[in-house]
N, C-alpha and C positions, 0 to 999 in steps of 0.2 A: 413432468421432468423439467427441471431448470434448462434454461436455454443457453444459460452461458458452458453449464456442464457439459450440454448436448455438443453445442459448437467445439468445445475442446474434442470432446469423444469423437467427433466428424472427421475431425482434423489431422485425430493422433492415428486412425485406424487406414487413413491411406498414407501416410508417409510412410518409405521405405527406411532398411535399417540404414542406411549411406546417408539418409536426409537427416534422421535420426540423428546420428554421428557429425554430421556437416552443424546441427542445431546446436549441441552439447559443446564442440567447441569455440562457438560464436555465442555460450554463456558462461565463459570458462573464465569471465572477471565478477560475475554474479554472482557462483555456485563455489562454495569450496571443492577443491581437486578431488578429496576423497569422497565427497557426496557424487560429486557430478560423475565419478567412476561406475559405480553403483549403480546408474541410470539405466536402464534396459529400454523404456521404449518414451515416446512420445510425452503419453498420459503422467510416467513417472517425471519428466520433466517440468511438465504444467504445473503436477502437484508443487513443486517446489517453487518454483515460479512465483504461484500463486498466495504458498504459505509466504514468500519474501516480500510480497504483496508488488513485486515486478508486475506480475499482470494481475490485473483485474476487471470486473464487470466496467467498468468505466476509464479505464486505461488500457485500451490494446495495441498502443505504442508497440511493445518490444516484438509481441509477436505478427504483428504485421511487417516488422525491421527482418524478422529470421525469417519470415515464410519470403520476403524478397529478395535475400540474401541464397536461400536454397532454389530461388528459381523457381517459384511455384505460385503464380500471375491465379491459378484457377482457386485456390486457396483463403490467397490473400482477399478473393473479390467475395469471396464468403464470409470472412471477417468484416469487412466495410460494410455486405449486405447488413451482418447481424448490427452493427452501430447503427446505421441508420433504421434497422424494424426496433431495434430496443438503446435511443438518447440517455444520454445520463441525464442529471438534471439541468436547466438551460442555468448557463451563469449569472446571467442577469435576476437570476428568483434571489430572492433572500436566503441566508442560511441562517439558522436559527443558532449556530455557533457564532455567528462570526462575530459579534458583538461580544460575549464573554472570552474569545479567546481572544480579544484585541486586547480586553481589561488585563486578562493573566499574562498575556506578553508584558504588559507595562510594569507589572506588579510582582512577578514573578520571580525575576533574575537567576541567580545563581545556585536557589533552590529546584529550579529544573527539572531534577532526575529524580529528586525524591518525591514532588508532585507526579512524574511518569510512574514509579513505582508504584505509588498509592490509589495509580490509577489502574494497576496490574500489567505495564507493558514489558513486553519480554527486555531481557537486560539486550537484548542482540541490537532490538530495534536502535535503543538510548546507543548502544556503540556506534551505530551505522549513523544517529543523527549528529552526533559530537566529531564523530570522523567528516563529515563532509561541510562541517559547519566549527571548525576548530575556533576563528578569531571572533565570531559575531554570536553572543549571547544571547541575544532576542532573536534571530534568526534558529538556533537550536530552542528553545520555548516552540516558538511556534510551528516547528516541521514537526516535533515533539508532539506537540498538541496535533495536526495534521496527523500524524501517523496514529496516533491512539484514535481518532475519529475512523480514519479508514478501516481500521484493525474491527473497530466495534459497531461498524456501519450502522445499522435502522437503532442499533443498543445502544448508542451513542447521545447520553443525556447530559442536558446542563445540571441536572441534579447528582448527577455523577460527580461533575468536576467539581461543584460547591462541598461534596462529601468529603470528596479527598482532598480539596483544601483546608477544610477541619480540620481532615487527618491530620496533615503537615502543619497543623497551629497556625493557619496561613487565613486566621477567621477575619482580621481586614478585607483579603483580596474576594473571599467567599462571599462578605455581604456587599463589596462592588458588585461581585457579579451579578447577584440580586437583584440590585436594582436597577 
């Protein structure tokens, strides 16, 4: 059993329906009003959460913010345990992206969304990065390329992005990346 599944399932199966309810409103700038209606329990929350990629194996910011928020100290210190039994990776390692996505930041510009595309990312993500990143072009690239990584975590190849830079006739920035 995955463990970050388990930690959610742990999580959602003691909270009450009031904590429930006290959560849902404390995500009520994350979730659209008519999804977040629809929510019945904990678990249904996560899900979405998770699909918005809000929380993840290596981001458990938000839900540590809510489980403190609802007052629930014995919770919260089960999320800490599990980051400390399962680190992400230390920041100081290499990432095997970061050198190709420095090249496509530079190289990229204002083709952006069609490289996201070509990469298969949902049209939702591309609004969400253009919304929070309106005046700074390289800044959207790169959270761009950031969310497509997180989205396709261990699937997440440099031969991917060399692909779909073909795709987009972007075959200069694809044999930078190369090399």
């Amino acid at each position: 059993v995955d463990p970050f599944l388990s930690l959610q399932h742990s999580i959602s199966s003691r909270l009450s329906a009031q904590e429930v309810f006290d959560m849902k409103f404390l995500c009520c700038d994350k979730i659209k009003k008519r999804k977040l209606e629809a929510v019945q329990s904990a678990r249904e929350l996560f899900s979405i959460l998770m699909e918005q990629q809000e929380i993840t194996r290596d981001n458990l910011g938000l839900l540590k913010r809510l489980l403190q928020h609802i007052d629930r100290p014995d919770l919260l210190s089960e999320v800490v345990r599990f980051e400390e039994k399962h680190p992400h990776a230390p920041d100081d390692q290499p990432d095997e992206h970061e050198k190709p996505i420095a090249v496509i930041c530079d190289f990229v510009g204002k083709e952006w969304k069609r490289l996201a595309r070509e990469l298969g990312m949902p049209e939702v993500k591309l609004d969400r990065v253009e919304a929070a990143y309106p005046f700074d072009l390289g800044e959207r690239v790169f959270q761009a390329l950031r969310e497509w990584q997180k989205w396709k975590g261990k699937d997440a190849k440099v031969a991917d992005l060399t692909k779909a830079l073909r795709g987009c006739n972007l075959t200069y920035v694809a044999e930078k990346v190369e090399e």
